[in-house]
C-alpha positions, 0 to 999 in steps of 0.5 A, a space after each residue: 469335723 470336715 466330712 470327707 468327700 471320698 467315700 470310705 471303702 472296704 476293700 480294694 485292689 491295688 493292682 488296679 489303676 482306678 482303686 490305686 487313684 481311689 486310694 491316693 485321692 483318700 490318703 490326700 484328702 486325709 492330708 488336706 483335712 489334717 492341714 485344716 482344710 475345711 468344706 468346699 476348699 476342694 472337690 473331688 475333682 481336685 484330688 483325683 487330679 492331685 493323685 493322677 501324677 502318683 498313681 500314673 508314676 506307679 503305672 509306669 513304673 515295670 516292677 509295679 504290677 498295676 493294670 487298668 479296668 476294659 471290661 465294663 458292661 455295654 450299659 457303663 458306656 454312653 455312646 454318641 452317633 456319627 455327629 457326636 450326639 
């Protein structure tokens, strides 16, 4: 059996962009793997880019009530001075 990629989650909010892209990146995972796709045919990165164009149709969209995350804590962020570094 493939092990999958996308960590299993308990809960999420899916009027939150981030757990609707969690969620759809899962569900194509589920997918692939379903289809015989075995380890290393994909990355994370490539089922977050595959879920990008559903969850964003879904933000777009005004009857569907789904937000985004601005509130992270000052240690979430990496900061670069005036040059960049």
């Amino acid at each position: 059996m493939t092990k999958k990629l996308i960590t299993p989650y308990m809960s999420t909010d899916q009027k939150c962009l981030d757990d609707v892209l969690l969620c759809l990146a899962s569900t194509i995972e589920d997918g692939l793997i379903s289809a015989g796709a075995k380890s290393g045919e994909y990355t994370r990165l490539d089922l977050f880019a595959l879920a990008a164009p559903f969850a964003l149709s879904m933000f777009n969209n005004p009857e569907c009530d789904v937000s985004y995350t601005t509130g992270y804590p000052h240690e979430h962020h990496v900061f670069c001075d005036e040059d960049g570094k």
